[in-house]
C-alpha positions in Angstrom: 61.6 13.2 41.4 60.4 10.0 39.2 57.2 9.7 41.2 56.4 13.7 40.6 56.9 13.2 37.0 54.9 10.2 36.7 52.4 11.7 38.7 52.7 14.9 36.4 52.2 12.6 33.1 49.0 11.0 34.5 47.7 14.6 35.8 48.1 15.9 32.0 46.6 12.4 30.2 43.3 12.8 32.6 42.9 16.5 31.6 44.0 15.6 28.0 40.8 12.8 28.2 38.6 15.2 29.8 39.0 17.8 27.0 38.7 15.5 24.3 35.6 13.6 22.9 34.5 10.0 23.6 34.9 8.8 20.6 34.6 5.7 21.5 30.8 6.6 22.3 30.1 9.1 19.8 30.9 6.7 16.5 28.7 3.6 17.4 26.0 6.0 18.4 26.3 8.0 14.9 26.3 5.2 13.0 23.2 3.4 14.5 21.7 6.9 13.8 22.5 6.8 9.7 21.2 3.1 9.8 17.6 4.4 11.6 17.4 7.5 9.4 18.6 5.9 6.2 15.6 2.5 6.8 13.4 6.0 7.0 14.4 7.7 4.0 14.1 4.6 2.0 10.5 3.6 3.1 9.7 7.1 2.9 11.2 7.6 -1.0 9.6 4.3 -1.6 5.6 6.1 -0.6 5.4 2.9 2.4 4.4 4.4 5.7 4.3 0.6 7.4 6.4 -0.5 9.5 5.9 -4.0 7.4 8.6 -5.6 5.6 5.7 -6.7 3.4 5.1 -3.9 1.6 8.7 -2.8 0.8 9.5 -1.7 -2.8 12.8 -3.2 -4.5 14.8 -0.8 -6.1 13.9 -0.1 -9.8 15.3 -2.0 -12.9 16.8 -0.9 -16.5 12.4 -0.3 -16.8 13.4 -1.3 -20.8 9.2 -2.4 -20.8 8.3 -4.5 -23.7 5.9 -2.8 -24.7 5.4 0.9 -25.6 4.6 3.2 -22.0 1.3 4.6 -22.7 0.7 8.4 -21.1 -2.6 7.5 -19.5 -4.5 3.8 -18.7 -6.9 3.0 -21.6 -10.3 1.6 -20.6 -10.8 -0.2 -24.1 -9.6 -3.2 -23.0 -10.0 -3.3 -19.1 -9.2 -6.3 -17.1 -8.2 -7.2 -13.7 -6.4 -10.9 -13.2 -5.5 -12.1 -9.6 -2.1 -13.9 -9.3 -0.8 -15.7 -6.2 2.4 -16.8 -5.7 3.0 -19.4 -2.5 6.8 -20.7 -2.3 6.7 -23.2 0.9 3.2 -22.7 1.7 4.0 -18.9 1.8 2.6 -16.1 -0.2 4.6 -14.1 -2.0 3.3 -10.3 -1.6 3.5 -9.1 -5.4 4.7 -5.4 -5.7 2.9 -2.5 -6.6 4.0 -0.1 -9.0 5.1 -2.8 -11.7 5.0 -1.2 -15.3 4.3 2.2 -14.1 7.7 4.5 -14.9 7.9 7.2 -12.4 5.3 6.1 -10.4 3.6 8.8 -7.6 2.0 7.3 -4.3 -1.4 7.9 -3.7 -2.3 7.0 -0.7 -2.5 3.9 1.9 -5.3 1.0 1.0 -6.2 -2.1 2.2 -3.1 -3.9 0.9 -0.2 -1.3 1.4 0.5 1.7 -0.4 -1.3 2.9 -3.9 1.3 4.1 -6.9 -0.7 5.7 -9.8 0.8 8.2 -12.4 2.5 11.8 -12.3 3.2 14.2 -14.4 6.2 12.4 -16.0 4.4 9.1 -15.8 3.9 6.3 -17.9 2.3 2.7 -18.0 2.9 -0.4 -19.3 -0.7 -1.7 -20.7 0.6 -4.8 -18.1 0.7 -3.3 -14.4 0.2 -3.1 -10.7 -1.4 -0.5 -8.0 -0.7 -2.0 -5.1 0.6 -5.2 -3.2 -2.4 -7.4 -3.7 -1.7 -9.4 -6.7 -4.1 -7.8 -8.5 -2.9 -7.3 -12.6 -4.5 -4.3 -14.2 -5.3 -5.0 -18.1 -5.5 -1.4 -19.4 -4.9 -1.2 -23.4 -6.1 0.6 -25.9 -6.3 -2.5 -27.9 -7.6 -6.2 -28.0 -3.7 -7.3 -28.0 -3.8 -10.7 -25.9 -1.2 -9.9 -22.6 0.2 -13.5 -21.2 1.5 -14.0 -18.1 5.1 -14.2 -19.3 4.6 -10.7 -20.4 3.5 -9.9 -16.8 7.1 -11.4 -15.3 9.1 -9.4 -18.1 7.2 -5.9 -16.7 8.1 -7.0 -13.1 11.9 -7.8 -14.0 11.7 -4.3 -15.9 10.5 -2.4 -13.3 12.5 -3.9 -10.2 16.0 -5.5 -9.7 14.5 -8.4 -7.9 11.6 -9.4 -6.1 11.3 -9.6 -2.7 10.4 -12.6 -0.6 9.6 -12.3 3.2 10.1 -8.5 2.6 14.0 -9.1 2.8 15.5 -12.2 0.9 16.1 -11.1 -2.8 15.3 -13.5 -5.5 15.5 -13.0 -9.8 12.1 -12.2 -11.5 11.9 -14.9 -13.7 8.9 -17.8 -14.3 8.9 -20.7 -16.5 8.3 -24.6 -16.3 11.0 -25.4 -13.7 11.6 -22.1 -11.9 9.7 -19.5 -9.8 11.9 -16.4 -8.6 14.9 -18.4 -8.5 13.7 -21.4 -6.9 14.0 -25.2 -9.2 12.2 -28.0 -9.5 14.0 -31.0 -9.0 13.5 -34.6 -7.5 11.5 -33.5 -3.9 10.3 -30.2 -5.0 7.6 -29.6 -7.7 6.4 -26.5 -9.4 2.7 -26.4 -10.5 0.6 -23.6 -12.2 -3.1 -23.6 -11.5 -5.9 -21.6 -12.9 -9.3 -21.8 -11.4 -7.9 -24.6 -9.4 -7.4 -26.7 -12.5 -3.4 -27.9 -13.4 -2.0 -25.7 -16.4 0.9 -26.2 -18.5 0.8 -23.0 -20.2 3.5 -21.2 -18.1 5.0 -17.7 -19.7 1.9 -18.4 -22.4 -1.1 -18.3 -20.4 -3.7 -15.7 -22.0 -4.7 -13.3 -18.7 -7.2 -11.4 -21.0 -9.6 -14.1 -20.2 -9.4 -14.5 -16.6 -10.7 -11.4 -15.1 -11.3 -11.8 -11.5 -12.8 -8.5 -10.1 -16.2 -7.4 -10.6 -18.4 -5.0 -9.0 -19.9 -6.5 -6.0 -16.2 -7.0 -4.6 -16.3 -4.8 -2.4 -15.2 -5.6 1.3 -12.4 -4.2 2.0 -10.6 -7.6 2.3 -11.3 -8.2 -1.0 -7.9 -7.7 -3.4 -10.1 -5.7 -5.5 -11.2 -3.6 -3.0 -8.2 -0.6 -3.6 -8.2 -0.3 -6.9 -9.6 -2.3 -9.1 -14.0 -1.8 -8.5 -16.0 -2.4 -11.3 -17.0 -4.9 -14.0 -14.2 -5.6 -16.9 -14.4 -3.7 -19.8 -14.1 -5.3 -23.0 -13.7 -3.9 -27.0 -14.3 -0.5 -25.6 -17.7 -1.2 -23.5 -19.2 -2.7 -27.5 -20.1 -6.1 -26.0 -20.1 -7.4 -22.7 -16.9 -9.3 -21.2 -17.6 -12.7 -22.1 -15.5 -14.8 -20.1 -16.6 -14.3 -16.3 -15.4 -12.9 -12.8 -13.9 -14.5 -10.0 -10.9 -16.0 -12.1 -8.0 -17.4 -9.5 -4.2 -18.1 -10.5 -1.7 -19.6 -8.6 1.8 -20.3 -8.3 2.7 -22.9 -6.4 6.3 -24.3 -5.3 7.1 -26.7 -2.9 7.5 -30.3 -1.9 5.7 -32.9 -4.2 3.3 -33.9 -1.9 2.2 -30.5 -1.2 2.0 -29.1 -4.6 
């Protein structure tokens, strides 16, 4: 009579299992699901279509900008710095969409997506198109922009920049610090313009260092996406007196490579 019961029991647990889900399955599966879709979404809401960690967006920051958002870009004052940032012989891939509130993509260039303005739009005289280090200058006055006033955009507009595409690191520049990472007794911190050693730091003038012109155009050129044409300078009045093909770099690492 034991056995018949037991064997009863065992009869009712199998049917019991058969009738109910496999959980077991189902909840791993479902969340590996909301982990694919949500990587999607993200990318998606961010306007990057790549597959590349490179060209990731950061999410957005208090955008309290520094100076007033302007409705449209002024061509008055037009210029087009290039920065680079290596960290451990890296570059760093500088965002696009820095200093432009609300920013719309436009499309897919040469170095990632394009951002540019919408309807509720605004831009920072200080800002960036796309993910190839190129600053864009646009102001409706001679106002000199440095490139501490670059950094203070970038912490504006994002929580924190993006190194790799993954590790997260403060927006912040000066003397003994790039994006988190210190000088100290093995690693050194330099800041070069046209290949020359500057001390300048947050202070360095970019109105003079335009580095686009019009005859960069291949598409492997940073210009290439956004940036064609010659600088423009008091409003197209006088020619841009300083020159094209202006270069500065950030560079962090050990002292004998820096």
């Amino acid at each position: 009579m034991a056995n018949k019961r037991k064997t009863d029991l065992s009869r009712h647990q199998r049917r019991q299992k058969e009738k109910g889900l496999p959980w077991g399955y189902i909840i791993p599966a479902m969340i590996i699901i909301i982990v694919v879709v949500g990587a999607v979404y993200v990318e998606a809401r961010n306007g990057v279509t790549t597959t590349s960690t490179e060209y990731l967006l950061a999410p957005a920051g208090q955008l309290n900008y520094p100076f007033t958002c302007l409705g449209s870009e002024s061509l008055y004052l037009h210029i087009h710095p290039w920065l680079r940032i290596v960290i451990d012989g890296h570059n760093v891939t500088i965002p696009g969409a820095i200093g432009i509130k609300n920013a719309v993509p436009a499309g897919q260039g040469s170095f990632g997506e394009t951002y540019g303005g919408g309807s509720n739009s605004c831009f920072e005289p200080v800002h960036t198109h796309d993910f190839s280090g190129i600053i864009h200058i646009e102001s409706p006055t001679n106002t000199n922009y440095t490139i501490g006033n670059f950094f203070n955009i970038w912490a504006e507009s994002y929580a924190y920049a993006l190194v790799n595409g993954t590790i997260q690191r403060p927006i912040v520049f000066n003397s003994t610090d790039i994006l988190g990472y210190t000088t100290n007794s093995t690693y050194h911190l330099i800041l070069l313009v046209d290949g020359q050693q500057s001390t300048a730091y947050g202070s360095l003038v970019l109105n003079t260092l335009d580095y686009c012109s019009a005859a960069d155009t291949a598409s492997s050129n940073p210009c290439s996406s956004t940036a064609g044409g010659n600088p423009s300078w008091n409003g197209g009045t006088s020619p841009y007196p300083y020159g094209t093909g202006h270069t500065i770099v950030i560079e962090y690492g050990p002292a004998s490579s820096v």
